[in-house]
N, C-alpha and C positions, 0 to 999 in steps of 0.2 A: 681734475674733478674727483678723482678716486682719493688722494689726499685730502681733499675736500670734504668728503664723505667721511673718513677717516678721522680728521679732525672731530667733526661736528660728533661721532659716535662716540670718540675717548671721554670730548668735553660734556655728552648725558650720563656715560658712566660713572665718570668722576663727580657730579652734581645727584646722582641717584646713591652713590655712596655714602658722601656725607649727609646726606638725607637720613637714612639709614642708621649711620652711626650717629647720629642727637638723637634718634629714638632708644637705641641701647645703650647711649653711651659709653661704646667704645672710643678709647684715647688712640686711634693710628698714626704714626707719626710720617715725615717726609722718611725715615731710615727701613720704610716697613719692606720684608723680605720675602715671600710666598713661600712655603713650607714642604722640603720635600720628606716622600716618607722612608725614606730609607736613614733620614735622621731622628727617626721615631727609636725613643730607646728600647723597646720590644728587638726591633729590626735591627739597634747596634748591639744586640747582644749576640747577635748571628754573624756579623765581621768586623765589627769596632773592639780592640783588644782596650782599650778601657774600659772595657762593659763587659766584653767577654771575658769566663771563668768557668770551674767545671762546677760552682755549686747553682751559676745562672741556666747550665747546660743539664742537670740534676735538677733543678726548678721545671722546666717542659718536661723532664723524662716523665717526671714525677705525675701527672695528669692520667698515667695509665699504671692500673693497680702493681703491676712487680716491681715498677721504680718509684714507688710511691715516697719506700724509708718511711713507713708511722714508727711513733716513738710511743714510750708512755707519758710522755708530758700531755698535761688535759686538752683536748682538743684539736690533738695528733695521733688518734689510735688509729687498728686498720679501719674500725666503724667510723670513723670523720670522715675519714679517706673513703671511703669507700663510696658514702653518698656525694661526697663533693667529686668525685669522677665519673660516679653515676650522671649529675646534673651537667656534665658537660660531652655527655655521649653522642646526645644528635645532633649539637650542630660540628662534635668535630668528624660526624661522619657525613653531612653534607659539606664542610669545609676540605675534606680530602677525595671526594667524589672523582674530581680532575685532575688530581694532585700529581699522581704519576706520569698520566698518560700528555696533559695538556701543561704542566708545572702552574696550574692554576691553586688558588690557594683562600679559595670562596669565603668570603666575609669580613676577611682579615687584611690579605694582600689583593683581592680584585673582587668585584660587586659578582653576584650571584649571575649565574647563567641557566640556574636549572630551572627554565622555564616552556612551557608549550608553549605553540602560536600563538596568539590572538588572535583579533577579529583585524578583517582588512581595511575596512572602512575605519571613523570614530564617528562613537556616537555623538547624536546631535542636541547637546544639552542646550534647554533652555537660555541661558546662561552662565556663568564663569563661578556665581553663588551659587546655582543651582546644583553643579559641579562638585561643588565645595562642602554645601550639606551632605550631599550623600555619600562623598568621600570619609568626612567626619565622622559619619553613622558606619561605613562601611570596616573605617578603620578601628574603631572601637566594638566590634565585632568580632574582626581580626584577632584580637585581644592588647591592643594598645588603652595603656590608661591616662595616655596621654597622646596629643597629635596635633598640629600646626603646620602651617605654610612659607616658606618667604621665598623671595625670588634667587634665582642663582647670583650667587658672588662669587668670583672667580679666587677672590683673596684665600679663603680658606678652603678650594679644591689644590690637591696635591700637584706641586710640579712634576713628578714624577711616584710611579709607584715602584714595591722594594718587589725584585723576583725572587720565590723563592731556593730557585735551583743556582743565580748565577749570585745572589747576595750582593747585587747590584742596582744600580737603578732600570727602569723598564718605564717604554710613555704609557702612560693612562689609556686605559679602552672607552672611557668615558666618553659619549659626546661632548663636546660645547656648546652645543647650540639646544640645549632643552634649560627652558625661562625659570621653571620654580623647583622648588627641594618641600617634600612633606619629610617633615620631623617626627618620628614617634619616640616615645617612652615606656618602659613598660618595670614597672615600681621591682622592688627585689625583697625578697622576705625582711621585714621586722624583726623578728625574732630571731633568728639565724645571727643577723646584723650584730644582735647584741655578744654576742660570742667574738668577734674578734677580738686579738688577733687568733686564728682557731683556722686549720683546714674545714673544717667542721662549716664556719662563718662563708670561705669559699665557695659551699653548694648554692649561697644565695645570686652571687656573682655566676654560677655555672649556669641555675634556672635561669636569670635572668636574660642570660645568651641566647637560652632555649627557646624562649616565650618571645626574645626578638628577631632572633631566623624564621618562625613558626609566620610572626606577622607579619613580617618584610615582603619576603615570599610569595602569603597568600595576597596581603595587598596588591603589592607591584603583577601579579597576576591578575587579578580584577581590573586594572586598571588597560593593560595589554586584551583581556578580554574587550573590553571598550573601545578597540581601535585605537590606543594612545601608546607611546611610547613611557617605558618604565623601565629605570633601575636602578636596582636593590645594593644598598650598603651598607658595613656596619661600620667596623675599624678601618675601613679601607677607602678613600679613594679622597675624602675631605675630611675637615677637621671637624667633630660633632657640634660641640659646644657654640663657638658661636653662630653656626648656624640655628643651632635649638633657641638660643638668645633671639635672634632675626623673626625666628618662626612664633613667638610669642610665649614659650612655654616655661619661660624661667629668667632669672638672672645668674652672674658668678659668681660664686662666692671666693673667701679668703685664699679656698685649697683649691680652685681654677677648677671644680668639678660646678655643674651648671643647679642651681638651689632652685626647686620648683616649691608653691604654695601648698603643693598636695603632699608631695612625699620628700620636700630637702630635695636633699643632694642623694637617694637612696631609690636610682632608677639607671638603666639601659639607656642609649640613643641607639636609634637607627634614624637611616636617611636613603628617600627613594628622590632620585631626576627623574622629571619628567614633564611632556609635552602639553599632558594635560589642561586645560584650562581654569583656571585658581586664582583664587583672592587670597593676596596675601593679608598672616593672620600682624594684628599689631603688636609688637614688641610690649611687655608691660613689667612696671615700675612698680615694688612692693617694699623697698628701702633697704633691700640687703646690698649695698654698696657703704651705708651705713652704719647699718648694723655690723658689717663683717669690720669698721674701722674702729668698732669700741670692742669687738670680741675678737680674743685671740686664741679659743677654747681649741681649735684643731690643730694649730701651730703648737700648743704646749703640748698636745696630745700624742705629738707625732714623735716613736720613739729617736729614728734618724734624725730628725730635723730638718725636715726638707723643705717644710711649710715656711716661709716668711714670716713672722712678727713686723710692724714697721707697715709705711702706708705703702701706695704701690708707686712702683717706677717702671722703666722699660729697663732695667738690669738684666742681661743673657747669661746665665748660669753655666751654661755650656752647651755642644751644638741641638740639643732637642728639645732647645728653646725656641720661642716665634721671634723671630727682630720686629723690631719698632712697633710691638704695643704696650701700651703703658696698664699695667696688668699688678697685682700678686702674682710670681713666678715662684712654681715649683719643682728644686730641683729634682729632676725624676733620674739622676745618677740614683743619688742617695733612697729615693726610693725604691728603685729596684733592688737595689742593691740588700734593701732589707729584707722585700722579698724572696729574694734568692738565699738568704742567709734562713729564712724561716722554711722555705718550702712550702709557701704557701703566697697565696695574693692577699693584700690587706687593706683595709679598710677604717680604720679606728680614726680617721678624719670623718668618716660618713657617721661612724657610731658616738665621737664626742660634738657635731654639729647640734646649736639648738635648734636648726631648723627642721631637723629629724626626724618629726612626729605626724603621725595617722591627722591629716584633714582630707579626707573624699567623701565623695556624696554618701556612701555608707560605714566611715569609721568617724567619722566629725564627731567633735564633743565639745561643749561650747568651752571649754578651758582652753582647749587649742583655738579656737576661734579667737576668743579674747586675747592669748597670748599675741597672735599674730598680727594683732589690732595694733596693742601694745609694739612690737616687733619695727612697726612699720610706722611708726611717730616719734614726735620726742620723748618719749617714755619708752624707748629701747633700751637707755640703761635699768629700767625695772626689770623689763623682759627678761634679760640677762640675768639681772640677779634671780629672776624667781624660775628661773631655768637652774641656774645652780643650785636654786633650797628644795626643790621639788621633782625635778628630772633626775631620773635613775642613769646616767649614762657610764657608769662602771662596766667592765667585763662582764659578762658571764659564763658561769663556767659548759661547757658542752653538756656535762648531764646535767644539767639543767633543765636544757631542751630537749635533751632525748628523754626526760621523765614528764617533760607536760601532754596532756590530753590532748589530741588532734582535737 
């Protein structure tokens, strides 16, 4: 009987999956391999001697002002530096809260802990929608500019998580048994963006961190106040992307970063599990699987190469690649590797994306509107072209932005 049971569970999983993927259109193959994160190249550059180097090891020092090394090249002074470690003050002082005491490593290598009690009971919502609005309202309060539901998939939670004391693998603290994941987003400066490659560019990716610990936090606390179980993740515990895909908030594009209608590819994920009770939101379809097969503007962009040209395949680049999905894969040797060479994180796939551009309920202009009309039909090779006759997507220089008016 218990095999029995057994059976019949694996055979609604496996029927609730491909469910799942015709809605996003993920290619998973029978070779698919669950992802652990100690092959996250962040975390091979802490004991993989392929990845490890002392300019990858001068790259983290670098996040705190004496091991910074500014230069005078533009957008490497100590003033770049300075606010790009600014914007990433609070949450690496709530990510080392535990750090010593517990080798906990909040955000990055294990989901947050710093939370009160809750309530004991859960509240008794009307229902699973009713649930769902006020989550959306609450999460958008939080200060998400973005927010969506989908149910747990085990495929993209971590086989294991990386510890940061033994540079090992360590089991997940994660339950399994909690049904949905809310997805947020929360956009990253514009402006700023346009400055890569630029430590300077950095502060937007540091804010961005900030404004996603800030909401994580307080949501997955609202929701613990409720009597529900909650918790909070950034870079740790699953893999964002396709889950934000699952949760309705975007598609992939070219460079494997998740392309939203509001802001591109030029936003944060976080991800809270929880008990909660929630309607998942629907996966949705705006034609960038198409668009990204006639545009190859972040692949050319990218000074490594790390981006693909070519349609996509299930090719493994090396190991902190995903097996058996059929994807643009990017190899993120080559990427870090740039970044560690520059001293800085970088972005200039986010900054040459056409999908790049301000549409939300208060930056909308009907040229992006039209554009994205266009975007999203067969007239995506116009899009393109009038993304390159008209879109400003060059460098800019650092004072640039340090001379425009707030």
């Amino acid at each position: 009987m218990a095999q029995l049971d057994k059976n019949i569970r694996l055979a609604t999983e496996k029927r609730s999956k491909r469910s799942i993927d015709q809605l996003t259109g993920f290619k998973v193959t029978d070779a698919f391999t669950r992802f652990s994160q100690r092959d996250e190249i962040y975390c091979r550059s802490e004991w993989d001697e392929d990845v490890m180097s002392e300019k990858a090891s001068a790259f983290f020092q670098g996040y705190y002002m004496p091991n910074a090394r500014s230069r005078k090249t533009d957008g490497f002074s100590q003033r770049d530096y300075a606010l790009r470690n600014a914007s990433w003050h609070v949450t690496n002082i709530l990510r080392d809260v535990k750090r010593e005491s517990e080798g906990l490593k909040e955000g990055f290598f294990d989901h947050f802990s710093l939370h009160d009690e809750g309530w004991p009971e859960p509240y008794p919502f009307e229902s699973a929608q009713h649930a769902t609005n006020d989550l959306q309202k609450v999460a958008r309060f939080c200060g998400a500019d973005l927010v969506g539901v989908c149910d747990y998939d085990e495929r993209w939670v971590y086989t294991e998580a990386f510890c940061d004391k033994t540079k090992k693998g360590k089991p997940l603290s994660l339950p399994d048994d909690l049904p949905h994941v809310i997805v947020t987003g929360e956009a990253m400066d514009a402006d700023l963006t346009k400055t890569v490659p630029s430590a300077l560019a950095g502060s937007a990716t540091g804010m961005g961190y900030g404004y996603d610990t800030i909401t994580l936090l307080t949501l997955a606390q609202y929701i613990r106040n409720l009597g529900y179980r909650a918790y909070a993740t950034m870079n740790d515990s699953a893999l964002a992307v396709p889950l934000a895909v699952q949760a309705g908030l975007g598609e992939v594009g070219r460079h494997g970063l998740l392309i939203t209608e509001e802001f591109g590819p030029r936003l944060r994920l976080g991800k809270i599990f929880t008990d909660m009770p929630l309607v998942a939101s629907t996966p949705k379809k705006f034609g960038v699987k198409e668009f990204c097969d006639i545009c190859d503007r972040c692949a050319s962009a990218c000074p490594p190469k790390a981006i693909p040209h070519g349609e996509q395949n299930d090719q493994v680049l090396n190991r902190s690649n995903l097996i058996g999905v059929v994807k643009w894969t990017t190899d993120a040797e080559k990427c870090f590797k740039f970044w560690a060479n520059q001293n800085s994180d970088c972005s200039i796939c986010i900054r040459a994306c056409p999908y790049n551009r301000p549409v939300t309920r208060t930056m909308s202009r009907w040229y992006h509107r039209f554009w994205h009309k266009l975007a999203s039909s067969r007239l995506r090779k116009l899009a393109l072209w009038l993304d390159d006759q008209i879109a400003d997507r060059s460098r800019h220089k650092s004072g640039w932005w340090w001379a425009r008016k707030s």
